[in-house]
CHARMM-style PDB file with segment names, atoms N, HN, CA, C and O in Angstrom:
ATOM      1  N   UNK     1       1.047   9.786 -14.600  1.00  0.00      PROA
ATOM      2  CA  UNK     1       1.700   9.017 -13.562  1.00  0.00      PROA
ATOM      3  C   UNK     1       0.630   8.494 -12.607  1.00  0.00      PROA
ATOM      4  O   UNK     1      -0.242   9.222 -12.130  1.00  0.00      PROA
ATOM      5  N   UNK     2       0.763   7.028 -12.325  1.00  0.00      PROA
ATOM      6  HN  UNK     2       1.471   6.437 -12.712  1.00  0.00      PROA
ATOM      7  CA  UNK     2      -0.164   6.843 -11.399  1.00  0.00      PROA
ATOM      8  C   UNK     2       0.142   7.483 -10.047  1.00  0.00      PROA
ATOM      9  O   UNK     2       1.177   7.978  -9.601  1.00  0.00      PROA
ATOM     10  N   UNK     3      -1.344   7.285  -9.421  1.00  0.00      PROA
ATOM     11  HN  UNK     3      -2.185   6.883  -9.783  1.00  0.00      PROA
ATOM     12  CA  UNK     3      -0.929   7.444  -7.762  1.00  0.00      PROA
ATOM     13  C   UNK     3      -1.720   6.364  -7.061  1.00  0.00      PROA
ATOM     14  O   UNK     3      -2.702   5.841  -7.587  1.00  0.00      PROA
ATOM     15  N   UNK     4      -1.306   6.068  -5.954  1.00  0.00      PROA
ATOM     16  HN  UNK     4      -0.509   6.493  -5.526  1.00  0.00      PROA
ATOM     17  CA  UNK     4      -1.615   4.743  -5.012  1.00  0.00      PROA
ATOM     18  C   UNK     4      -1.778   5.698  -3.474  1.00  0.00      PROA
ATOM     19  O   UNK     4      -0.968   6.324  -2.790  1.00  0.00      PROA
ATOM     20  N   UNK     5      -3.252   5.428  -3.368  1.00  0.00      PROA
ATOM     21  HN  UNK     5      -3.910   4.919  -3.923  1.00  0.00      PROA
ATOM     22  CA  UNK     5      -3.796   5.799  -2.231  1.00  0.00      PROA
ATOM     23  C   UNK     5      -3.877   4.798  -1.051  1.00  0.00      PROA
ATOM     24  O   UNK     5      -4.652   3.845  -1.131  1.00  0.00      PROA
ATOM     25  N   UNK     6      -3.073   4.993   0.078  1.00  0.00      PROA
ATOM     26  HN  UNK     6      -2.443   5.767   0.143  1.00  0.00      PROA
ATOM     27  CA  UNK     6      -3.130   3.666   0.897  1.00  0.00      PROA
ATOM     28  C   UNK     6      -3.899   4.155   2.357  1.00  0.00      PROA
ATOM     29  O   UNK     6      -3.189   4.618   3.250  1.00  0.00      PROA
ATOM     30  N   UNK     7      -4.849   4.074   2.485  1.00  0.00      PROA
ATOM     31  HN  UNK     7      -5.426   3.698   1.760  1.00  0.00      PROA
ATOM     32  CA  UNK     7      -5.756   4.610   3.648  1.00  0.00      PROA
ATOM     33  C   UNK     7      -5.134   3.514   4.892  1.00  0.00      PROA
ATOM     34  O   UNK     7      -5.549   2.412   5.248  1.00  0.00      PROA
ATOM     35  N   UNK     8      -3.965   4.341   5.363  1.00  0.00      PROA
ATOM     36  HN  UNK     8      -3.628   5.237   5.073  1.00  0.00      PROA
ATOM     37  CA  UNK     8      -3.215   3.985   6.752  1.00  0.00      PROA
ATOM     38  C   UNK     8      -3.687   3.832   8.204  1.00  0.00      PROA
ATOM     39  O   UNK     8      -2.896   3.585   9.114  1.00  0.00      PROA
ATOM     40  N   UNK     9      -5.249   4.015   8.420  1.00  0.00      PROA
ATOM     41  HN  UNK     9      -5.892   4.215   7.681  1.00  0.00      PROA
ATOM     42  CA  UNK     9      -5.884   4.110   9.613  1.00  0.00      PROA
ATOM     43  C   UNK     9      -6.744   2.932   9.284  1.00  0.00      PROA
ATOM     44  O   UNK     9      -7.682   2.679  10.039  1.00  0.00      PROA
ATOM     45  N   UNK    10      -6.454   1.952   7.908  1.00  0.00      PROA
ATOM     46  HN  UNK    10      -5.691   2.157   7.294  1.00  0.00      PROA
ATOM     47  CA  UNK    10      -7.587   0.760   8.063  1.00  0.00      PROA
ATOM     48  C   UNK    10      -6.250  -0.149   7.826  1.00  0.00      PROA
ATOM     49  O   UNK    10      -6.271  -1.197   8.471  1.00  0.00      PROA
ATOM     50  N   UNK    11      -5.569  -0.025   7.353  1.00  0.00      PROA
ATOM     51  HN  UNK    11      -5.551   0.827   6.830  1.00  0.00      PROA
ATOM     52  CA  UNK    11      -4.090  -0.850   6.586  1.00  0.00      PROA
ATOM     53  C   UNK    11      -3.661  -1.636   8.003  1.00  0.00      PROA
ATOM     54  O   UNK    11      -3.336  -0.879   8.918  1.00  0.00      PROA
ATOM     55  N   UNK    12      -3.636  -2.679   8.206  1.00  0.00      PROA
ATOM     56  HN  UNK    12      -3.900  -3.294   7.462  1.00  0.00      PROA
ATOM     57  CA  UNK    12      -3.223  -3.550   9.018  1.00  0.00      PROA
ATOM     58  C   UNK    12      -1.707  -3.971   9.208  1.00  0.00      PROA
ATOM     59  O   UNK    12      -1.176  -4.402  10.231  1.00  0.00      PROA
ATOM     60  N   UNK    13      -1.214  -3.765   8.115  1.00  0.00      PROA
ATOM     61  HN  UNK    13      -1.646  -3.414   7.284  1.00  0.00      PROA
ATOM     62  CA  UNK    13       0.350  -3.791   7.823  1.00  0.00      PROA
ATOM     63  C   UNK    13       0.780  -5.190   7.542  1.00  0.00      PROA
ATOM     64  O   UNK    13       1.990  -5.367   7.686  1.00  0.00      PROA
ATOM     65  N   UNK    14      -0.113  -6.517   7.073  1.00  0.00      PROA
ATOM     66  HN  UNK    14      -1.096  -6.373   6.956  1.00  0.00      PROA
ATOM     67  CA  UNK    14       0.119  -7.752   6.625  1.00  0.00      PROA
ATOM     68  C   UNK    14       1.490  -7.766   5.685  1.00  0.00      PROA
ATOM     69  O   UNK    14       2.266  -8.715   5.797  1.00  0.00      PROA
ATOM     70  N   UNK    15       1.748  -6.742   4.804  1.00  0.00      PROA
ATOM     71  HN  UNK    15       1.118  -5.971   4.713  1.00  0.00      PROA
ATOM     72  CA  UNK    15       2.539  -6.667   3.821  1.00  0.00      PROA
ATOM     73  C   UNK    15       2.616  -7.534   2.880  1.00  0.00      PROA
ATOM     74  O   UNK    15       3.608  -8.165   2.515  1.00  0.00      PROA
ATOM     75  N   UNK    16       0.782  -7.585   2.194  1.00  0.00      PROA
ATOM     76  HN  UNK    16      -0.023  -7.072   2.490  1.00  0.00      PROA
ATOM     77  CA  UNK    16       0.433  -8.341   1.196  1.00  0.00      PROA
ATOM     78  C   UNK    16       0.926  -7.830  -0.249  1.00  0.00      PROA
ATOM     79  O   UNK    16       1.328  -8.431  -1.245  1.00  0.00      PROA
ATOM     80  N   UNK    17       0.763  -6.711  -0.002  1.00  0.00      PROA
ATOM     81  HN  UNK    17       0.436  -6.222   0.807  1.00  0.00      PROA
ATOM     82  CA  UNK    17       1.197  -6.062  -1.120  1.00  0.00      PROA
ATOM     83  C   UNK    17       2.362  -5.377  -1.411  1.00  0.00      PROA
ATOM     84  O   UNK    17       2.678  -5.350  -2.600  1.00  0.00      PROA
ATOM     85  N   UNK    18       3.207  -4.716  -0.471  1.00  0.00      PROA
ATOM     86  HN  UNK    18       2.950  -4.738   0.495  1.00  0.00      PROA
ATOM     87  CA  UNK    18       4.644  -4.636  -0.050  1.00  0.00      PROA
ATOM     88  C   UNK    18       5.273  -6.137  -0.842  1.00  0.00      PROA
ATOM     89  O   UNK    18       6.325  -5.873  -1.424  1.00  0.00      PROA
ATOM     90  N   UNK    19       4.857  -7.647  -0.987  1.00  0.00      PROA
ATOM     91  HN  UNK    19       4.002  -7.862  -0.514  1.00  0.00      PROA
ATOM     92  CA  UNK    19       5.222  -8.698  -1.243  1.00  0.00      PROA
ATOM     93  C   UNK    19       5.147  -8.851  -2.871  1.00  0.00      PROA
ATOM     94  O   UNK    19       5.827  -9.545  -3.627  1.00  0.00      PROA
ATOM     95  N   UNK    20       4.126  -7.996  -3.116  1.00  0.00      PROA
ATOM     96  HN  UNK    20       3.574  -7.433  -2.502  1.00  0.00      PROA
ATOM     97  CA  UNK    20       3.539  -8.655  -4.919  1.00  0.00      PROA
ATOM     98  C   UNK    20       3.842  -7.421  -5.513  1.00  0.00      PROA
ATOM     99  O   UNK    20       3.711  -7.335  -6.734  1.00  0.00      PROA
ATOM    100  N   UNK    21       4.330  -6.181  -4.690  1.00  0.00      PROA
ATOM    101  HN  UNK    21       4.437  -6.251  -3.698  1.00  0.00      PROA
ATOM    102  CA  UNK    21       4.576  -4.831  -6.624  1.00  0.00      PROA
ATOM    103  C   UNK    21       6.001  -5.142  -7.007  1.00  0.00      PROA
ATOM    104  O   UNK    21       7.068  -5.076  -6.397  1.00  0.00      PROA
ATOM    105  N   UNK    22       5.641  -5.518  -8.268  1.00  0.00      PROA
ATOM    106  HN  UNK    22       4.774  -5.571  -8.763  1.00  0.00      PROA
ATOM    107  CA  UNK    22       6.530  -5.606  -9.018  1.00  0.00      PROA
ATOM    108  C   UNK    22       7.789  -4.443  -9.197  1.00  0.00      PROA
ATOM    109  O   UNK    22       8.929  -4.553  -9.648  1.00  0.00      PROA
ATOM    110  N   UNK    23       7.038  -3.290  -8.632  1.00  0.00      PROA
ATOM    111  HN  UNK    23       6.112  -3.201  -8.266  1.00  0.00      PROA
ATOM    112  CA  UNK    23       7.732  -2.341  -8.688  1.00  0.00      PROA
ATOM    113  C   UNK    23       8.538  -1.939  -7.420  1.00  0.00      PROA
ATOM    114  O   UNK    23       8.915  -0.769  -7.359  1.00  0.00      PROA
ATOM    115  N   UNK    24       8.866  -2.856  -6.317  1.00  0.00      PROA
ATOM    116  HN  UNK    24       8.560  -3.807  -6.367  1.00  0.00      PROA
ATOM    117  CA  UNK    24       9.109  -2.416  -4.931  1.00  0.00      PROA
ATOM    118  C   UNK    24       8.481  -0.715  -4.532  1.00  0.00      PROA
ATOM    119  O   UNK    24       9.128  -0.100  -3.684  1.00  0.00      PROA
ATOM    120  N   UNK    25       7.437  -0.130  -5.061  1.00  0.00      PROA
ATOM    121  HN  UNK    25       6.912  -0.630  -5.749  1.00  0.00      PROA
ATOM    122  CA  UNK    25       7.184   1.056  -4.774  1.00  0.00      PROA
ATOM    123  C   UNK    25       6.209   1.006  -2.954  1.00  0.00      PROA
ATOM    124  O   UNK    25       5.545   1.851  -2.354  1.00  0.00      PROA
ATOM    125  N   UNK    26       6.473   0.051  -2.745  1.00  0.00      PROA
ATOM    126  HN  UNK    26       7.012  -0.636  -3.232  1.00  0.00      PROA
ATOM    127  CA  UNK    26       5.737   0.258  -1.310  1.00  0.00      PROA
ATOM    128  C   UNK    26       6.013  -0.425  -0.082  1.00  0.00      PROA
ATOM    129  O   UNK    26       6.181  -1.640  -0.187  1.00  0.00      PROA
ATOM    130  N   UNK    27       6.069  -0.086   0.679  1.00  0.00      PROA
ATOM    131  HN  UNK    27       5.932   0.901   0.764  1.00  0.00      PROA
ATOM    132  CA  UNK    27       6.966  -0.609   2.147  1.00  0.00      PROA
ATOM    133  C   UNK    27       6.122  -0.110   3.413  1.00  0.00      PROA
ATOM    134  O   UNK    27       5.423   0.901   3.472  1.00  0.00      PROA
ATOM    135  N   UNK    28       6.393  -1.226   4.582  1.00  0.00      PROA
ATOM    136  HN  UNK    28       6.961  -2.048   4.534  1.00  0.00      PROA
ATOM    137  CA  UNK    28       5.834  -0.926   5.594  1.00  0.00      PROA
ATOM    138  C   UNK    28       6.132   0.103   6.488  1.00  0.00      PROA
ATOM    139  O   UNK    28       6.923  -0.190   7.384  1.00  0.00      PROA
ATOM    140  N   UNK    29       5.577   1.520   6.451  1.00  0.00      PROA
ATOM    141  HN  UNK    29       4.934   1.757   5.723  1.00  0.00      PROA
ATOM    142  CA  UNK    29       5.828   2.359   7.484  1.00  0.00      PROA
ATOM    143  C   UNK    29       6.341   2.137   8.432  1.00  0.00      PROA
ATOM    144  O   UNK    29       6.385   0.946   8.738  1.00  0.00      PROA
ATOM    145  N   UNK    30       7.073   3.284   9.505  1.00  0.00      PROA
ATOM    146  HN  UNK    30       7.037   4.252   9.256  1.00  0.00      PROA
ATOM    147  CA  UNK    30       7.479   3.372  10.673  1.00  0.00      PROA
ATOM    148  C   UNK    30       6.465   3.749  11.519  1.00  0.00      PROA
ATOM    149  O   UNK    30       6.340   2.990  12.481  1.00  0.00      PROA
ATOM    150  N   UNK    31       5.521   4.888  11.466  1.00  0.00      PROA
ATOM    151  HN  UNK    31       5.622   5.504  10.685  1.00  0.00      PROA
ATOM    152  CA  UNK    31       4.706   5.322  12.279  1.00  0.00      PROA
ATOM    153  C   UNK    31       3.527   3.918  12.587  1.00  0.00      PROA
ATOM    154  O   UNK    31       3.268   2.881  11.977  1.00  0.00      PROA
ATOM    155  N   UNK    32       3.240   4.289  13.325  1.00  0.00      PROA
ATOM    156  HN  UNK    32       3.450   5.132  13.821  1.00  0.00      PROA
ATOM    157  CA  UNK    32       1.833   3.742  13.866  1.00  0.00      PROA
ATOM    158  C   UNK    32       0.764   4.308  13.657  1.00  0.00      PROA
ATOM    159  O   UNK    32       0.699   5.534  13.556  1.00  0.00      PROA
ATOM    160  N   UNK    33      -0.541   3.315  13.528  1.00  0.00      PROA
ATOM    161  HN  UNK    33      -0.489   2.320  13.610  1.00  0.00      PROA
ATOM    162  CA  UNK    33      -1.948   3.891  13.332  1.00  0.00      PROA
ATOM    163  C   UNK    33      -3.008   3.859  14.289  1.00  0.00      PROA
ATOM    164  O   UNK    33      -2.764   2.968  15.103  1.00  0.00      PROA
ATOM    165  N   UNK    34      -3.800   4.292  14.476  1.00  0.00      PROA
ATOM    166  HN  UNK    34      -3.998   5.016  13.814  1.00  0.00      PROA
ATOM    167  CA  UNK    34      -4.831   4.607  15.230  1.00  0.00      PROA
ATOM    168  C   UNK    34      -5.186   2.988  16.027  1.00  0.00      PROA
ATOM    169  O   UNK    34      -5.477   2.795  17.208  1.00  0.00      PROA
ATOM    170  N   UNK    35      -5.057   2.113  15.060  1.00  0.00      PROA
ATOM    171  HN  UNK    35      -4.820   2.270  14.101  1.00  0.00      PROA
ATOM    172  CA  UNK    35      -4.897   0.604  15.582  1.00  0.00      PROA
ATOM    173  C   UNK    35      -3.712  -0.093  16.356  1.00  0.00      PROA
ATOM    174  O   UNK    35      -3.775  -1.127  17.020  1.00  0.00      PROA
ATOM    175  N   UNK    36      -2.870   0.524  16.172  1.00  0.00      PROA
ATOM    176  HN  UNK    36      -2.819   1.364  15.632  1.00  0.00      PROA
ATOM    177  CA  UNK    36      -1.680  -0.412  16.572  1.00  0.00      PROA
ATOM    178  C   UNK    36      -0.540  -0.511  15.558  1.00  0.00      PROA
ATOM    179  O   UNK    36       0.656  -0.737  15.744  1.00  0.00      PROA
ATOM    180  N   UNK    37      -1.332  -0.249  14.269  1.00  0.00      PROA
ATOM    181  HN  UNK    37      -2.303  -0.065  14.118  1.00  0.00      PROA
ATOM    182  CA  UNK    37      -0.135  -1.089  13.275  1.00  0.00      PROA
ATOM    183  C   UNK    37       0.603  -0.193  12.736  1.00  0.00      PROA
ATOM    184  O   UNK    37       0.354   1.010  12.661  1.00  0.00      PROA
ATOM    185  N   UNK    38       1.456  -0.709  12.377  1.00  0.00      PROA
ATOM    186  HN  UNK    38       1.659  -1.686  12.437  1.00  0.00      PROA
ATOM    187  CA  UNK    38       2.485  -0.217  11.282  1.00  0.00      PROA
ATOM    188  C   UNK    38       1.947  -0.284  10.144  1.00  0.00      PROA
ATOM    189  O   UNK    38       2.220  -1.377   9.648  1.00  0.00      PROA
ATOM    190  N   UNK    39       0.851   0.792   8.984  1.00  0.00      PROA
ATOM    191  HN  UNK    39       0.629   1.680   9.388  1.00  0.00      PROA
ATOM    192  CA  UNK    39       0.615   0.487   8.131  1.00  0.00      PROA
ATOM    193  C   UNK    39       1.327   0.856   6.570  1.00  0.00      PROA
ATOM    194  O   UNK    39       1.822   1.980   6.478  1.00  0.00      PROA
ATOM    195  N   UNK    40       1.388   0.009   5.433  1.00  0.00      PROA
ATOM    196  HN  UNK    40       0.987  -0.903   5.508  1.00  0.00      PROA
ATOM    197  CA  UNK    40       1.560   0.076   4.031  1.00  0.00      PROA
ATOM    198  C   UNK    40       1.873   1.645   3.521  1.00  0.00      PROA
ATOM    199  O   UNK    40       0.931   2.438   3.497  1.00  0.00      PROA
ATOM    200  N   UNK    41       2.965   1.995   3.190  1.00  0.00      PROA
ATOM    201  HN  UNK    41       3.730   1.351   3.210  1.00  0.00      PROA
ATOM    202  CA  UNK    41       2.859   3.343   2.453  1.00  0.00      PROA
ATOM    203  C   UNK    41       3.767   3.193   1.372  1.00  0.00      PROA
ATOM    204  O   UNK    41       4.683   2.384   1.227  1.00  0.00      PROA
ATOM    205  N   UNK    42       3.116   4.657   0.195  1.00  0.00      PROA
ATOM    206  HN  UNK    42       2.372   5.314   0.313  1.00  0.00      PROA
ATOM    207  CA  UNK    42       3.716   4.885  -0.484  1.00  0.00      PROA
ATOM    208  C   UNK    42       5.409   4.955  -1.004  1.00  0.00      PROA
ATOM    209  O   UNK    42       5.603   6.168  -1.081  1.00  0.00      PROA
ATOM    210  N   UNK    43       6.429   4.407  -1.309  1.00  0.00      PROA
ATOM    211  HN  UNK    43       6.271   3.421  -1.247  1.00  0.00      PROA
ATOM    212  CA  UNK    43       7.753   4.567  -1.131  1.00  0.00      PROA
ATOM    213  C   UNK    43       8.212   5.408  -2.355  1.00  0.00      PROA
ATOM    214  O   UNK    43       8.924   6.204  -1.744  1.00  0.00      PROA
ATOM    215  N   UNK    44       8.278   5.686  -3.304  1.00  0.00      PROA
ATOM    216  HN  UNK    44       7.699   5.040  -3.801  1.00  0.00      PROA
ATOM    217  CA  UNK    44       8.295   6.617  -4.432  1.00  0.00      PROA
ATOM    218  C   UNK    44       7.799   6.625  -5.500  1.00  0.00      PROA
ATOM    219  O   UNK    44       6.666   6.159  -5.622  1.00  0.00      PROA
ATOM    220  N   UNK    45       8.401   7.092  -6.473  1.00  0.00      PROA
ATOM    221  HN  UNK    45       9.321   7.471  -6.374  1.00  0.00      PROA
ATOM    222  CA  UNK    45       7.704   7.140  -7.737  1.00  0.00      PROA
ATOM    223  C   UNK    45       8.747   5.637  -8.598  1.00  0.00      PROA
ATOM    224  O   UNK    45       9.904   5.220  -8.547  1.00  0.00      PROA
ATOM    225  N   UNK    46       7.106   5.176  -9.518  1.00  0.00      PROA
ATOM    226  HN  UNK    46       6.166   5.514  -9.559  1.00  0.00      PROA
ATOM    227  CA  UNK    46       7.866   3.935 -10.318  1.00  0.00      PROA
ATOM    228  C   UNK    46       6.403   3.149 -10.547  1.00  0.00      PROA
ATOM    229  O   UNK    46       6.423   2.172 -11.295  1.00  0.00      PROA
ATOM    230  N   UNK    47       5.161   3.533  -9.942  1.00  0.00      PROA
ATOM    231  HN  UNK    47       5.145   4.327  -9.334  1.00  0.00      PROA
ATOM    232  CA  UNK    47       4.101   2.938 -10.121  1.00  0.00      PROA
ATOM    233  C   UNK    47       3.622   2.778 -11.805  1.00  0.00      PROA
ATOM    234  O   UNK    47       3.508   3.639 -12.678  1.00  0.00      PROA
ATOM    235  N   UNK    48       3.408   1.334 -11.837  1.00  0.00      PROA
ATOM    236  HN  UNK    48       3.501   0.634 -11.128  1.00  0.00      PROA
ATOM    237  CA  UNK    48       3.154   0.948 -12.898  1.00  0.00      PROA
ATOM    238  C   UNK    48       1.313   1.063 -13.521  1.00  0.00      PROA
ATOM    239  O   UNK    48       0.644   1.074 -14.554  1.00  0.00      PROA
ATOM    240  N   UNK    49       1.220   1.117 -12.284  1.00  0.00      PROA
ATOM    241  HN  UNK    49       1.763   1.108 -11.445  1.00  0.00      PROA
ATOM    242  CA  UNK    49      -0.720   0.975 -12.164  1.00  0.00      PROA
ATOM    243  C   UNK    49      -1.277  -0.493 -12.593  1.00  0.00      PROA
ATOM    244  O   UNK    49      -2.204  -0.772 -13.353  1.00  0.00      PROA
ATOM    245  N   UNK    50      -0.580  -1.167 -12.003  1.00  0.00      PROA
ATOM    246  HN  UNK    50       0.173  -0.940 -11.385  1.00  0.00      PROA
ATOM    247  CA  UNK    50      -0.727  -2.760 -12.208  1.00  0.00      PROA
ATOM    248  C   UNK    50      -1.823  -3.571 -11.521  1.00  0.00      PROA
ATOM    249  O   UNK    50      -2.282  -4.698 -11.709  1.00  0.00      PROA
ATOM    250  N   UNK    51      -2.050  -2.682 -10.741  1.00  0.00      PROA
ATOM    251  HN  UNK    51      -1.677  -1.767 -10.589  1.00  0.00      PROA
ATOM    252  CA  UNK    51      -3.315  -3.072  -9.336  1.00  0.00      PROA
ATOM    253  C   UNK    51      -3.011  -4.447  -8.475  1.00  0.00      PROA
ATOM    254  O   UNK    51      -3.892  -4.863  -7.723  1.00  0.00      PROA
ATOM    255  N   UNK    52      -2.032  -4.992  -8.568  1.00  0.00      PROA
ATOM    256  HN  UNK    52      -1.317  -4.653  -9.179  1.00  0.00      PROA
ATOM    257  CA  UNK    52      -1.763  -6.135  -7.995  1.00  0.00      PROA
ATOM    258  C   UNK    52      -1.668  -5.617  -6.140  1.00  0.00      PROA
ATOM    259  O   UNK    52      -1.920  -6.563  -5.394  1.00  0.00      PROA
ATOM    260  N   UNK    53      -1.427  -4.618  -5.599  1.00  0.00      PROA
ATOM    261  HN  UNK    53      -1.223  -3.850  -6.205  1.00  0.00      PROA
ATOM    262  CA  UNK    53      -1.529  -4.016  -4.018  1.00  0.00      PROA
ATOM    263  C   UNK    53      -2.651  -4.054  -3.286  1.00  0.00      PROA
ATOM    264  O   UNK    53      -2.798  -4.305  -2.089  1.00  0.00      PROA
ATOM    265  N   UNK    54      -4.058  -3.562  -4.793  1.00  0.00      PROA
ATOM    266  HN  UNK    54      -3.939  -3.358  -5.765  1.00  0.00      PROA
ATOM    267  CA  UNK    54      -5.094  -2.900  -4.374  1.00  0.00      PROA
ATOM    268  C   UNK    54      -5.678  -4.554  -4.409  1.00  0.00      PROA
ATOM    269  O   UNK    54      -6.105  -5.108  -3.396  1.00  0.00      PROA
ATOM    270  N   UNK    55      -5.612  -5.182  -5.696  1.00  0.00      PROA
ATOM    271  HN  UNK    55      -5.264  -4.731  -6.519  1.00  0.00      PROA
ATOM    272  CA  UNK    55      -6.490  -6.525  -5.456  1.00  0.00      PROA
ATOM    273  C   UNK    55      -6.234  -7.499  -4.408  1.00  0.00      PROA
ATOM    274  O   UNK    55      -7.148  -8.275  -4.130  1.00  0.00      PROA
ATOM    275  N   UNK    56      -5.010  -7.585  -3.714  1.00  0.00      PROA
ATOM    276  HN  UNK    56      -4.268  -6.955  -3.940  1.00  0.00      PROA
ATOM    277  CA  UNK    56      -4.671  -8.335  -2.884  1.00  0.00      PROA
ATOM    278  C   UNK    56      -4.814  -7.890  -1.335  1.00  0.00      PROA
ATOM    279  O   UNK    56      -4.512  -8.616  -0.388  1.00  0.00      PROA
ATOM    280  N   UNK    57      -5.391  -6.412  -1.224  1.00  0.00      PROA
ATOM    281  HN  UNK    57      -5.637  -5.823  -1.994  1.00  0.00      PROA
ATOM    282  CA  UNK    57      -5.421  -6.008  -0.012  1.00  0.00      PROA
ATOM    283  C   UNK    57      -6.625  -6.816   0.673  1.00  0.00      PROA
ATOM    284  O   UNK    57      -7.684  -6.820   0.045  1.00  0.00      PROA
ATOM    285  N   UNK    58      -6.582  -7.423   1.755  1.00  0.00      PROA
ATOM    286  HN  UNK    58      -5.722  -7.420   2.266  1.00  0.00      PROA
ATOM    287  CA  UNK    58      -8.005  -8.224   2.331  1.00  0.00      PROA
ATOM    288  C   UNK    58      -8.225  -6.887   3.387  1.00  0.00      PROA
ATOM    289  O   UNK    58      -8.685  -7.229   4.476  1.00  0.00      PROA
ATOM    290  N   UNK    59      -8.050  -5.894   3.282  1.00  0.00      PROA
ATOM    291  HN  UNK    59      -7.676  -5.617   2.398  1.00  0.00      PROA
ATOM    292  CA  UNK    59      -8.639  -4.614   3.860  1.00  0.00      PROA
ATOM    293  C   UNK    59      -9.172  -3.510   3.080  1.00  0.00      PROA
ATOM    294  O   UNK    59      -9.343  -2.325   3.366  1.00  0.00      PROA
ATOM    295  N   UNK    60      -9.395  -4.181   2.026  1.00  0.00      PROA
ATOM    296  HN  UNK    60      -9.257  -5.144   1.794  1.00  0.00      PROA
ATOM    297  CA  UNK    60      -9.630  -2.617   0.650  1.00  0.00      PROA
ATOM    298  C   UNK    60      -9.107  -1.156   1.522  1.00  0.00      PROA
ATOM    299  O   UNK    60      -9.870  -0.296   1.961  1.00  0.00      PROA
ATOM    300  N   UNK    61      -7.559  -1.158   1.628  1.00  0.00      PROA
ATOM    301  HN  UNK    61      -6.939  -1.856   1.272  1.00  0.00      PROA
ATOM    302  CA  UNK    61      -7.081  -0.085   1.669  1.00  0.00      PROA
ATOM    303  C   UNK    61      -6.118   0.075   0.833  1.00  0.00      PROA
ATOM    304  O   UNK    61      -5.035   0.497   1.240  1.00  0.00      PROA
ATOM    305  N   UNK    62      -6.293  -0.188  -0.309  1.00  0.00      PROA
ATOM    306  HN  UNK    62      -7.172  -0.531  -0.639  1.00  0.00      PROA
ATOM    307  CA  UNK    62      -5.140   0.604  -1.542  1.00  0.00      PROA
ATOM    308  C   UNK    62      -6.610   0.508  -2.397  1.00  0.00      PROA
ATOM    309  O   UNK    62      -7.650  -0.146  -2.310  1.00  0.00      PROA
ATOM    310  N   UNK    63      -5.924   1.800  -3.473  1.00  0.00      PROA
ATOM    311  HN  UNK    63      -5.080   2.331  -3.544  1.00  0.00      PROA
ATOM    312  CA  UNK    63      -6.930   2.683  -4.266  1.00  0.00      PROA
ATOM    313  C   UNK    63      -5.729   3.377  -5.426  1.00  0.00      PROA
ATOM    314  O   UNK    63      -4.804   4.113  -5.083  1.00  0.00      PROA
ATOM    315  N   UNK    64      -6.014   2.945  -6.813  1.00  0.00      PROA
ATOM    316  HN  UNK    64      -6.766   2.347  -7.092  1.00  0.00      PROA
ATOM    317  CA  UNK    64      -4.843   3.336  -7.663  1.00  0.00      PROA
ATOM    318  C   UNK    64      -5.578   4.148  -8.916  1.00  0.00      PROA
ATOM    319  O   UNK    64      -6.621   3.812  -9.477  1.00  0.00      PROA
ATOM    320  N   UNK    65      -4.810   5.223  -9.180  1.00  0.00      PROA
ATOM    321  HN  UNK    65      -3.963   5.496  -8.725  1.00  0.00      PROA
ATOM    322  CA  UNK    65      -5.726   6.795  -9.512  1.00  0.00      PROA
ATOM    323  C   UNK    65      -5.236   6.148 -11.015  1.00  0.00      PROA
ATOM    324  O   UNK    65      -4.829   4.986 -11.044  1.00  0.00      PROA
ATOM    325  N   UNK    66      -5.275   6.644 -11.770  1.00  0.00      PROA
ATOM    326  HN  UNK    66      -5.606   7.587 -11.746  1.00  0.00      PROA
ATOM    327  CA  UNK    66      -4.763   7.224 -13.287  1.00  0.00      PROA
ATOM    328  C   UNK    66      -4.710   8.422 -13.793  1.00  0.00      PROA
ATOM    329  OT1 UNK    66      -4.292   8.590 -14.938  1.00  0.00      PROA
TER     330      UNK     66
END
């Protein structure tokens, strides 16, 4: 099963990638980050390991395991 690492203290919360998984597996948090934002998190299991989150992040904060 993949896993999707979303480092939430750089994640800006654009919801670039929230926009492109095919899998709706990710949504913009409630909490806040050390910045201000509302950043990108994990929403459940369904990850395809498609990398479309991680390539589109303009913050290299997604990271997808195998």
């Amino acid at each position: 099963m993949p896993k999707i690492v979303i480092k939430e203290e750089i994640c800006k919360g654009c919801a670039l990638c929230v926009r492109l998984c095919p899998k709706k597996v990710i949504k913009i948090g409630t909490q806040l980050n050390a910045k201000g934002y509302h950043p990108a998190v994990y929403a459940g299991d369904g990850c395809i390991a498609c990398r479309a989150c991680a390539m589109t992040c303009p913050d290299v904060a997604i990271e997808i395991f195998k």
